[in-house]
VEXDREN-2710 file (C-alpha; in Angstrom, 1 decimal):
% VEXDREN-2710
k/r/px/py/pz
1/UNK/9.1/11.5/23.9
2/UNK/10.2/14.8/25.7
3/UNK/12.2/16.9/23.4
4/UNK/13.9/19.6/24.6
5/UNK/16.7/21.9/21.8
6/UNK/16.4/22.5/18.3
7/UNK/18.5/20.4/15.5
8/UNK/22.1/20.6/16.2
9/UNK/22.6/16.6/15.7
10/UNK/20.2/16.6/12.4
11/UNK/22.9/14.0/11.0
12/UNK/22.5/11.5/14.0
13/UNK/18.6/11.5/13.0
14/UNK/19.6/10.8/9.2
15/UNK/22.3/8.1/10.3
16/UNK/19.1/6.4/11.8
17/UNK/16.7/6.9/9.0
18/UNK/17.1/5.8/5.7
19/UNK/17.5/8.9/3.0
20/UNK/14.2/7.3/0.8
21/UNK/12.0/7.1/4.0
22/UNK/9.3/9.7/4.2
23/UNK/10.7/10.7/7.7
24/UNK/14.2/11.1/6.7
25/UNK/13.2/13.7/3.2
26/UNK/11.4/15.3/6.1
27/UNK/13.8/15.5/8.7
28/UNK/15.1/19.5/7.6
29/UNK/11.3/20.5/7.5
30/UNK/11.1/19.8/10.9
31/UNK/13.8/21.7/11.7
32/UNK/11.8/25.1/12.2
33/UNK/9.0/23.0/14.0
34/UNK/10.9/21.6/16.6
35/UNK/13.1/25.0/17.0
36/UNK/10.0/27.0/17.2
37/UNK/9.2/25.5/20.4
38/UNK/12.6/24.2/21.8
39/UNK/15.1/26.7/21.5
40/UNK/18.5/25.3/22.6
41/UNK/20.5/22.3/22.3
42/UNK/18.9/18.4/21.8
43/UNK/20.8/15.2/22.9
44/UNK/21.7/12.9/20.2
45/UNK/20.6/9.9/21.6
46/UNK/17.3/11.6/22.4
47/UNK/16.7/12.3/18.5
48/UNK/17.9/8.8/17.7
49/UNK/15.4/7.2/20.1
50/UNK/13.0/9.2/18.7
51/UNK/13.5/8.9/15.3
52/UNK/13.0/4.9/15.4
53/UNK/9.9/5.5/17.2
54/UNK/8.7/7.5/14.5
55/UNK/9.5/5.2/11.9
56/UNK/8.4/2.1/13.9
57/UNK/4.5/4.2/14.5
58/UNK/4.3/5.7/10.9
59/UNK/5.3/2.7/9.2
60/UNK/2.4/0.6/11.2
61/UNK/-0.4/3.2/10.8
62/UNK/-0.1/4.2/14.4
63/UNK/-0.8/7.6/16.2
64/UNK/2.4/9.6/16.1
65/UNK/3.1/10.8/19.7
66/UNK/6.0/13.4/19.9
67/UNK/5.8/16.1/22.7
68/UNK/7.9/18.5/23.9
69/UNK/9.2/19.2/27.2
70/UNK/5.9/22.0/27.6
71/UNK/3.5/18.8/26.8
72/UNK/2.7/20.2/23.5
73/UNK/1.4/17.6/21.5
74/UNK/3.6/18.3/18.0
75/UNK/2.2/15.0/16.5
76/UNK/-0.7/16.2/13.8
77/UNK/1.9/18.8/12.4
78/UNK/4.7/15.9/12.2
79/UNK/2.3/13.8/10.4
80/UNK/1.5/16.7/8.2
81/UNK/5.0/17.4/7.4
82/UNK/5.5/13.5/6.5
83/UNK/2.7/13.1/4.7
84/UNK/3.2/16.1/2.7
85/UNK/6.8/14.7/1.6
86/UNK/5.5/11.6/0.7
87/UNK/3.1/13.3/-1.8
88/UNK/5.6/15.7/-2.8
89/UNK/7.9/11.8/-3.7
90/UNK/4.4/10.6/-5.3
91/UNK/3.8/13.5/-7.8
92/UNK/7.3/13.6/-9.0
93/UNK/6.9/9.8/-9.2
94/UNK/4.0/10.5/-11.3
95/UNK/5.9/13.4/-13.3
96/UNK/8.4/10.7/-14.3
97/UNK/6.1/9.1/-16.2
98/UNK/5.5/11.7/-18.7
99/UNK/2.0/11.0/-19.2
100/UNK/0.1/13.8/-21.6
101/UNK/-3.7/14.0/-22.2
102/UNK/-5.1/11.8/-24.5
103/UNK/-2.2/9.0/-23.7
104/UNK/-3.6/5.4/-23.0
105/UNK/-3.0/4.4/-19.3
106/UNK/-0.2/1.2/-18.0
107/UNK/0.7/-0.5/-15.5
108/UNK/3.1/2.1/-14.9
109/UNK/0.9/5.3/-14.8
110/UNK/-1.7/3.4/-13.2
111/UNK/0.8/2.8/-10.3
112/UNK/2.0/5.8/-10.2
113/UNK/-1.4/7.9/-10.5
114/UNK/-3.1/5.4/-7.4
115/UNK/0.2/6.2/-5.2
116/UNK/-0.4/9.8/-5.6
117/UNK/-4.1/9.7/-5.2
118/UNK/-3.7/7.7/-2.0
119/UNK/-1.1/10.0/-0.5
120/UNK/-3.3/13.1/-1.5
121/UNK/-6.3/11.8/0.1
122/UNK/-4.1/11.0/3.3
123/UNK/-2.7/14.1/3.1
124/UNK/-6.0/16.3/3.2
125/UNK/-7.0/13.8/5.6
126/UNK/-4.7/15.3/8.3
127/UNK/-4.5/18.7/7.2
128/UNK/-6.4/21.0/10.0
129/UNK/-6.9/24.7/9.8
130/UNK/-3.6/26.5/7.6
131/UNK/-1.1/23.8/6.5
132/UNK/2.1/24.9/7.6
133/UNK/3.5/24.9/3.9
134/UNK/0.3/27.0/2.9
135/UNK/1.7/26.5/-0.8
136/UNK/1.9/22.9/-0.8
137/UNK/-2.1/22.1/-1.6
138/UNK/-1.9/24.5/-4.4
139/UNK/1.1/23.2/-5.7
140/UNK/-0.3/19.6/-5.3
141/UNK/-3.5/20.6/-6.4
142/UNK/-2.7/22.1/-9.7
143/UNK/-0.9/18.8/-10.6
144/UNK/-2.7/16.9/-14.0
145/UNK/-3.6/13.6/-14.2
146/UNK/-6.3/11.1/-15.5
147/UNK/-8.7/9.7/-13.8
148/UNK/-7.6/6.7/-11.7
149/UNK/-10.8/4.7/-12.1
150/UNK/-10.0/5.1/-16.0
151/UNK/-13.1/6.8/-16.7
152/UNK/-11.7/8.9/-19.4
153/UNK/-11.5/12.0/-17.4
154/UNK/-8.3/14.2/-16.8
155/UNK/-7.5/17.3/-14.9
156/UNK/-6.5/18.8/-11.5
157/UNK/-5.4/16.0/-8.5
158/UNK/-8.1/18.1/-6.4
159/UNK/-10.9/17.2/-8.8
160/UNK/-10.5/13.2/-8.6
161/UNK/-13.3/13.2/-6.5
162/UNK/-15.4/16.0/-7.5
163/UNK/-15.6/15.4/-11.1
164/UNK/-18.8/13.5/-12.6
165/UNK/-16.7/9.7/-12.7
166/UNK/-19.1/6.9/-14.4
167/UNK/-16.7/4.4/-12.1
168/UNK/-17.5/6.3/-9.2
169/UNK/-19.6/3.4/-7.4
170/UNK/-17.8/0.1/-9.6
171/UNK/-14.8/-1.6/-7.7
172/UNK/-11.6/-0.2/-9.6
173/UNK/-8.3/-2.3/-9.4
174/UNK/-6.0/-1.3/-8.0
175/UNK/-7.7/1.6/-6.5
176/UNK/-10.3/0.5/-4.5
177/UNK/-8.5/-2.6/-3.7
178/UNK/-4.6/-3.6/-4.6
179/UNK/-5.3/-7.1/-5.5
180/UNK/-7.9/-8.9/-7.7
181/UNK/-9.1/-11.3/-5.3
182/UNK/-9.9/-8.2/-2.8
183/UNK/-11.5/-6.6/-5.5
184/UNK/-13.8/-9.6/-5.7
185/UNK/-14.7/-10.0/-2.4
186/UNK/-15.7/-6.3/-2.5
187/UNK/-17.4/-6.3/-5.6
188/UNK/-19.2/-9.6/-4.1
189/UNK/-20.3/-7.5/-1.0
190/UNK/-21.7/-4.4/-3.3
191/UNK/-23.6/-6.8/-5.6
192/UNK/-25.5/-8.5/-2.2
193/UNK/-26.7/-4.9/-1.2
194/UNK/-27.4/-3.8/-4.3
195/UNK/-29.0/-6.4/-6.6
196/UNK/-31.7/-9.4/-5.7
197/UNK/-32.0/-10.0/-9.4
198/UNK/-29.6/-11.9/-12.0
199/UNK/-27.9/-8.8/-13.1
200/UNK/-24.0/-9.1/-12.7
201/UNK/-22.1/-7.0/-10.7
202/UNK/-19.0/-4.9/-12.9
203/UNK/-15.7/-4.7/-11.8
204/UNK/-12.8/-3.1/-13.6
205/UNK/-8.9/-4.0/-13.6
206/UNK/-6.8/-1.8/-14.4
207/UNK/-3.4/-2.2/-16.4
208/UNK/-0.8/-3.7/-14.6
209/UNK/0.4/-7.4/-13.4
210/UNK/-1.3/-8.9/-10.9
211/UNK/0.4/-12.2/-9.4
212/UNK/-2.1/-14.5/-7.6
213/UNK/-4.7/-17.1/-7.8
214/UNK/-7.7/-15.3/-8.5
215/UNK/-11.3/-17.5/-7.8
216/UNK/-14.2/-16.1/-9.3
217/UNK/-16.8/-16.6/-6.4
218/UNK/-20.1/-14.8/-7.2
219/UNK/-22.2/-13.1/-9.9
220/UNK/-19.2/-10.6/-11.4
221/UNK/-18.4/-9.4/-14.6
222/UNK/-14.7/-8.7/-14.4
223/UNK/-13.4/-6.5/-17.1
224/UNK/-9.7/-5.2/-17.9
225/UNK/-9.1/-2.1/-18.6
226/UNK/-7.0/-1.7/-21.5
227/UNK/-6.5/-1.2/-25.6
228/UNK/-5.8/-4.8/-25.5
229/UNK/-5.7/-7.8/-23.0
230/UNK/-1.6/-7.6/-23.0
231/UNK/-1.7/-4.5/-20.7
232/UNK/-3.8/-6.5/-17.7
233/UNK/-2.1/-9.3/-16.7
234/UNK/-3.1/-11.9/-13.9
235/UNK/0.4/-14.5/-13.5
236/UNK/-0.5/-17.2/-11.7
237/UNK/1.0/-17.6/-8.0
238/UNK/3.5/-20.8/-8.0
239/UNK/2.2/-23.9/-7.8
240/UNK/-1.6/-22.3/-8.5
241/UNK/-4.1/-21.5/-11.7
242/UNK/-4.0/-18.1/-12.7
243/UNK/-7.9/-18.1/-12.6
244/UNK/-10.2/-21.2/-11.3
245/UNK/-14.2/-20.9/-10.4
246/UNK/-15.3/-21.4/-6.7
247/UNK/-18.8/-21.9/-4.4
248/UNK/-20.8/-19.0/-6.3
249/UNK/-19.0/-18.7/-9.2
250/UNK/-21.3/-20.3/-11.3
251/UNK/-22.5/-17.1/-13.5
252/UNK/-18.7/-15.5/-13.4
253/UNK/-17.4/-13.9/-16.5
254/UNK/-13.8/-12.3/-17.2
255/UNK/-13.2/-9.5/-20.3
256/UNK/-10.2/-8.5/-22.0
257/UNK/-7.0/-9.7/-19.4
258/UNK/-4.1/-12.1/-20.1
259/UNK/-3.8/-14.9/-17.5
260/UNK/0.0/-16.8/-17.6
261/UNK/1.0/-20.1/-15.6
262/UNK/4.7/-21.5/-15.9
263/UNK/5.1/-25.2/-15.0
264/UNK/2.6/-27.6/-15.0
265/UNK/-0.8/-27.7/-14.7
266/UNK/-3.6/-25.7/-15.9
267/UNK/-3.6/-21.5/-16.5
268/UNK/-7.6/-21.4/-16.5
269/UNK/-9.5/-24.3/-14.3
270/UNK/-13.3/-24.5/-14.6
271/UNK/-14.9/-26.5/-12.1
272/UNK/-17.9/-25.4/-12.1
273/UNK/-20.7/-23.4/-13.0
274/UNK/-21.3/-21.5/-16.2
275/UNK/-18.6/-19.2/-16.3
276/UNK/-17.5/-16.6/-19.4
277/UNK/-14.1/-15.9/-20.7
278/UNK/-14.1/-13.3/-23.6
279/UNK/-11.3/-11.6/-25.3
280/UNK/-8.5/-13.0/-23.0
281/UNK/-5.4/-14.6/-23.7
282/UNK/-4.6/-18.0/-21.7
283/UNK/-0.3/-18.9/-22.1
284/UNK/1.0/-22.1/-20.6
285/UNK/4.2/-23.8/-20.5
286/UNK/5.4/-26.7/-22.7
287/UNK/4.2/-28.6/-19.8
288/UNK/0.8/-27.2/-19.2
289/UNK/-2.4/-27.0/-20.4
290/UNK/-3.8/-23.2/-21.1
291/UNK/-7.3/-24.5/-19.9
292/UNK/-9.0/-27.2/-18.1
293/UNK/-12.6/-27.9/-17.8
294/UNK/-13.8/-30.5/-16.0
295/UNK/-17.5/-31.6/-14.3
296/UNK/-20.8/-32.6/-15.0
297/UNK/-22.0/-29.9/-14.2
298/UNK/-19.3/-27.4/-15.6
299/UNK/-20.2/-26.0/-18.9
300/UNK/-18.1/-22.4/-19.7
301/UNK/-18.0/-20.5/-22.8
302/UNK/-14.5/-19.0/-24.2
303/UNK/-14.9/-16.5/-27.2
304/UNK/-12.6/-14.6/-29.3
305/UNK/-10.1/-15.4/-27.0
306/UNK/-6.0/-16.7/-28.0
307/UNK/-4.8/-20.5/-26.2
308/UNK/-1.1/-20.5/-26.7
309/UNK/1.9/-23.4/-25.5
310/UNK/1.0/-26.5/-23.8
311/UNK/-2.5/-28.3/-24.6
312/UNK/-5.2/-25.8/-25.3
313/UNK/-8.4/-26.8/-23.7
314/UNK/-8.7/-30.1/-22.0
315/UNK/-12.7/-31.0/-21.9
316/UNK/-13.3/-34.0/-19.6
317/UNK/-15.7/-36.2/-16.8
318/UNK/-18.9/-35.2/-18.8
319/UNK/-17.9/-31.8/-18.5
320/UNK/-19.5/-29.3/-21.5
321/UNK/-17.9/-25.9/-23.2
322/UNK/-19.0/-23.3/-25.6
323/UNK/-16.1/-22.4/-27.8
324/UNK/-16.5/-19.6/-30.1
325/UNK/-14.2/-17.7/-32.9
326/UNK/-11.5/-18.6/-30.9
327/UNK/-7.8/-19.1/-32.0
328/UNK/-5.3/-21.9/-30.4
329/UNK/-1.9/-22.0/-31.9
330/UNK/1.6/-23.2/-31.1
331/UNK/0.5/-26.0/-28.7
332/UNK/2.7/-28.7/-27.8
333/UNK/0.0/-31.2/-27.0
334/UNK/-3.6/-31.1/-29.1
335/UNK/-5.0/-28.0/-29.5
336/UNK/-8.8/-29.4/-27.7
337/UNK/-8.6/-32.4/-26.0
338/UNK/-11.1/-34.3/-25.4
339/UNK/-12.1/-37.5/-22.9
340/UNK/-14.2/-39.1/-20.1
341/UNK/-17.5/-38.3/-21.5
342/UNK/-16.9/-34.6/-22.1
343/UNK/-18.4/-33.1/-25.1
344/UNK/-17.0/-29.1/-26.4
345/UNK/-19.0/-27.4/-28.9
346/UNK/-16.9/-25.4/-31.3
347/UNK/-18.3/-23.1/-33.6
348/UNK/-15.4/-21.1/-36.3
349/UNK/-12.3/-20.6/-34.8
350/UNK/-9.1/-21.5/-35.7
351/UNK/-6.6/-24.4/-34.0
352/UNK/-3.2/-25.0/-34.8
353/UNK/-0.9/-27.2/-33.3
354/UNK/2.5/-27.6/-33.8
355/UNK/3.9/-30.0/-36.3
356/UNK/3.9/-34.0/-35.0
357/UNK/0.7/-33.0/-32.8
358/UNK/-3.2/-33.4/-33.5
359/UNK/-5.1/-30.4/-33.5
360/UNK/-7.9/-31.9/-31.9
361/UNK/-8.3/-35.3/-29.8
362/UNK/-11.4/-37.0/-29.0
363/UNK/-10.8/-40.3/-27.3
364/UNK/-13.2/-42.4/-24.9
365/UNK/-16.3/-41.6/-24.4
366/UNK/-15.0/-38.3/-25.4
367/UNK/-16.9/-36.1/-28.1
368/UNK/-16.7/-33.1/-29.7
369/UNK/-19.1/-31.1/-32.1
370/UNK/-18.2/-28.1/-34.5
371/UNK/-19.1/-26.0/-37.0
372/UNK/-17.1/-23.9/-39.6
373/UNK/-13.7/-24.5/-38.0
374/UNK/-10.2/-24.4/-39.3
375/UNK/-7.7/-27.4/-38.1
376/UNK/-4.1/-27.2/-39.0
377/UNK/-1.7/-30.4/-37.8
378/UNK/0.2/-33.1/-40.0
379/UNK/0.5/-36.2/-37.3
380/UNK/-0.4/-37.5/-39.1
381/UNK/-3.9/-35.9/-39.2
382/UNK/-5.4/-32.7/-38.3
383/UNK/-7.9/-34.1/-36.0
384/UNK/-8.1/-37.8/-34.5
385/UNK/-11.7/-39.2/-33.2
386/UNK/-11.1/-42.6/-31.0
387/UNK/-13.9/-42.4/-29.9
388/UNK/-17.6/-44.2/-29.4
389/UNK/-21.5/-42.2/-30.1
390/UNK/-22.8/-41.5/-26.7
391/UNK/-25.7/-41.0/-25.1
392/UNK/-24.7/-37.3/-25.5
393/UNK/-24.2/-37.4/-29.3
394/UNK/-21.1/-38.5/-31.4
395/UNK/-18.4/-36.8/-32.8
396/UNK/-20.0/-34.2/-35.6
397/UNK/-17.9/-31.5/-38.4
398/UNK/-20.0/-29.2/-40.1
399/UNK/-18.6/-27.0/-42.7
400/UNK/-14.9/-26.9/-41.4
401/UNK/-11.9/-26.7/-43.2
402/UNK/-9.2/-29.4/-42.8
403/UNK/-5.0/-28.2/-43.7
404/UNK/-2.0/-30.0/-44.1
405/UNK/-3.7/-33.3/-42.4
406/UNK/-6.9/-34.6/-42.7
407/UNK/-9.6/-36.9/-40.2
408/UNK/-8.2/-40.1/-38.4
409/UNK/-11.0/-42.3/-37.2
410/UNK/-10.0/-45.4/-34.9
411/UNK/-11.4/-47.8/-32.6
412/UNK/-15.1/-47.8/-33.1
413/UNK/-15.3/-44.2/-33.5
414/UNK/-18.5/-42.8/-34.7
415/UNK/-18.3/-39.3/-37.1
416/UNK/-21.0/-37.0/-38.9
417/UNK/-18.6/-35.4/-41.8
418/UNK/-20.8/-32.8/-43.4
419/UNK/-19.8/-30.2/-46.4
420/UNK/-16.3/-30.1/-44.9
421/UNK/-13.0/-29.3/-47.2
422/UNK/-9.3/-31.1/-46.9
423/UNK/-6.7/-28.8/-48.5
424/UNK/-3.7/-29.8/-49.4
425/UNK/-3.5/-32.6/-47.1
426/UNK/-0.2/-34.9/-46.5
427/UNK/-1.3/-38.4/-47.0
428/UNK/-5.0/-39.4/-47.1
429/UNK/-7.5/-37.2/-46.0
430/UNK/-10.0/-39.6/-44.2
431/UNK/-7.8/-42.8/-42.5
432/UNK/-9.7/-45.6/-40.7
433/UNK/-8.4/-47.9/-38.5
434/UNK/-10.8/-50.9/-37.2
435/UNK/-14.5/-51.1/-37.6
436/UNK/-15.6/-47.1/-37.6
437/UNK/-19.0/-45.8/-38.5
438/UNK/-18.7/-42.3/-40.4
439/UNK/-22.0/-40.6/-42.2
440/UNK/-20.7/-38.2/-45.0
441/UNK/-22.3/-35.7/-47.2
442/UNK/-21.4/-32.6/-50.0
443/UNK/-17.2/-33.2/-48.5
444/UNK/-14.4/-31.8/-51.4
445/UNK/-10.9/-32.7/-51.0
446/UNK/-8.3/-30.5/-52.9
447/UNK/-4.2/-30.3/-53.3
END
């Protein structure tokens, strides 16, 4: 676009561009640009027609291309002035935030710090030679802020890149990427180049909420960044798992995040592989189930990890799963539910479901062994086995501790009861119903 005048008609530009847009907080900066090199009057219509231009090209990541009637190409000082407005709107975004040194980071100053360290690095990107504001890169630079990987570092916005950051070569989330599942891919790519071994490949999430379905597809160990798993959150899309295994993700592991569903269906679904969840807490609706395992040759392990709403873990179709010091509370349905041949290992732990609901279910040719575990539920027993030994094993409780309801066997169920306690049980602790097969040893019941 020819321009020819300076900025008589500067409101016709800002009737065109909205007051938040970069180009429009820029619009009076330009003023002694444009005038320096077209004295005299502009037409209206001219600056209207260009300013949607502008926006349409700097908006899509295309070259800017603004001359003036001389052929003077005045784009790479337009795209200075605009890019240095929209760090100028990203530092005081991360002003707001009134982070100090020493503060843990959120979703919020996480958001805010990766906005301005973007902007900053597109800024210096297009700086050539003296900046027109020769103050602004001082200003900016003298700006304090943590690290945006996490690392633990804080200082100048200049010395993001220069300082010595342990995250330096790790995929960071959001910074590197802006979702999880981009993360992954690239985290995926890094570990092919780098590692022909067994050695899992680290990636770190941030604080924040991340809505999507995220598929663990390869050898990653993805870890939230956080002083506790509430601060990274991964909602599940609608109508999606917040987290399900894919082709590769057989050795996948996830630390320290919160994954949410609402509606139906499962939060977590393992279908394969020998994935790890550790530290995490898994929510579902009434109508869920917080985890679902499923396959014979699916076999995850969950540890020190919260289950809450819904059913807690469903184990089924000869799927295995390593539970371990685990808590699963306030569930609608049973706490670990158990059938078609599937057989869950719990060791400690605690599971308590609500009141008219088992805290464990093993039905079928479902089975389920633990050791040193604490059952809560009154319906009218803690824990309910209706179901047959397998080839697998039967149904086995080692050193647990039964409350409020004790051990239903129905239905040709098979049991190994073994120096286990009933408290203060309602009713009778052990209940049988048709021909059962129980093996008990050194058992107390109390209250």
């Amino acid at each position: 676009f020819a321009m020819a005048g300076g900025l008589d008609h500067c409101g016709s530009v800002l009737a065109t561009v909205p007051a938040t847009h970069p180009l429009g907080l820029a619009i009076f900066s330009l003023q002694a640009l444009v005038h320096r090199f077209n004295p005299g009057q502009l037409d209206p219509a001219k600056w209207k027609e260009l300013a949607k231009r502008l926006v349409d090209q700097f908006e899509s990541g295309s070259p800017l291309e603004v001359k003036n009637h001389w052929g003077d190409d005045l784009a790479p000082r337009l795209q200075e002035v605009l890019r240095s407005t929209r760090v100028a709107d990203a530092a005081s975004g991360w002003q707001r935030c009134q982070w100090g040194s020493g503060q843990a980071l959120t979703g919020t100053t996480v958001a805010a710090s990766t906005h301005l360290f973007h902007e900053w690095k597109a800024l210096v990107e297009v700086l050539q030679g003296e900046p027109m504001d020769a103050d602004l890169p001082v200003t900016l630079g003298a700006v304090t802020m943590p690290c945006v990987r996490g690392c633990g570092w804080h200082g100048r916005l200049k010395g993001q890149e220069e300082h010595a950051c342990e995250r330096r070569d790790v995929v960071c989330v959001p910074v590197d990427a802006p979702t999880v599942n981009e993360g992954l891919e690239m985290a995926v790519a890094s570990h092919k180049a780098k590692y022909l071994g067994t050695r899992l490949e680290v990636m770190w999430v941030l604080p924040g909420t991340y809505t999507e379905h995220v598929v663990m597809s390869g050898p990653i160990r993805a870890v939230g960044h956080g002083t506790d798993c509430a601060q990274v959150v991964i909602h599940a899309a609608e109508g999606t798992p917040a987290l399900s295994t894919g082709p590769g993700g057989e050795r996948c592991s996830i630390h320290g995040v919160t994954l949410q569903r609402q509606g139906a269906g499962p939060t977590v679904a393992f279908a394969v592989g020998r994935g790890e969840l550790y530290g995490c807490s898994i929510e579902a609706d009434e109508q869920g189930t917080c985890m679902e395992v499923s396959g014979e040759k699916t076999w995850p392990t969950l540890s020190e990890s919260t289950l809450k709403g819904g059913t807690g873990i469903v184990v089924e179709n000869e799927a295995r799963a390593t539970l371990r010091e685990n808590t699963i509370l306030h569930t609608s349905g049973p706490g670990v539910l158990v059938t078609s041949g599937g057989l869950p290992h719990l060791a400690r732990g605690t599971v308590a479901a609500r009141g008219g609901t088992h805290a464990v279910v093993a039905q079928g040719t479902g089975n389920v062994k633990v050791e040193r575990a604490v059952f809560q539920g009154t319906d009218p027993a803690a824990v309910l086995v209706d179901s047959e030994g397998t080839v697998l094993g039967v149904s086995s409780f080692e050193g647990c501790r039964f409350h409020g309801g004790g051990l239903q066997m129905t239905n040709g169920a098979h049991v190994e009861l073994e120096e286990c306690q009933f408290l203060d049980c309602i009713g009778k602790a052990l209940r049988t119903r048709g021909r059962v097969q129980l093996r008990a040893q050194g058992n107390t019941v109390a209250g």
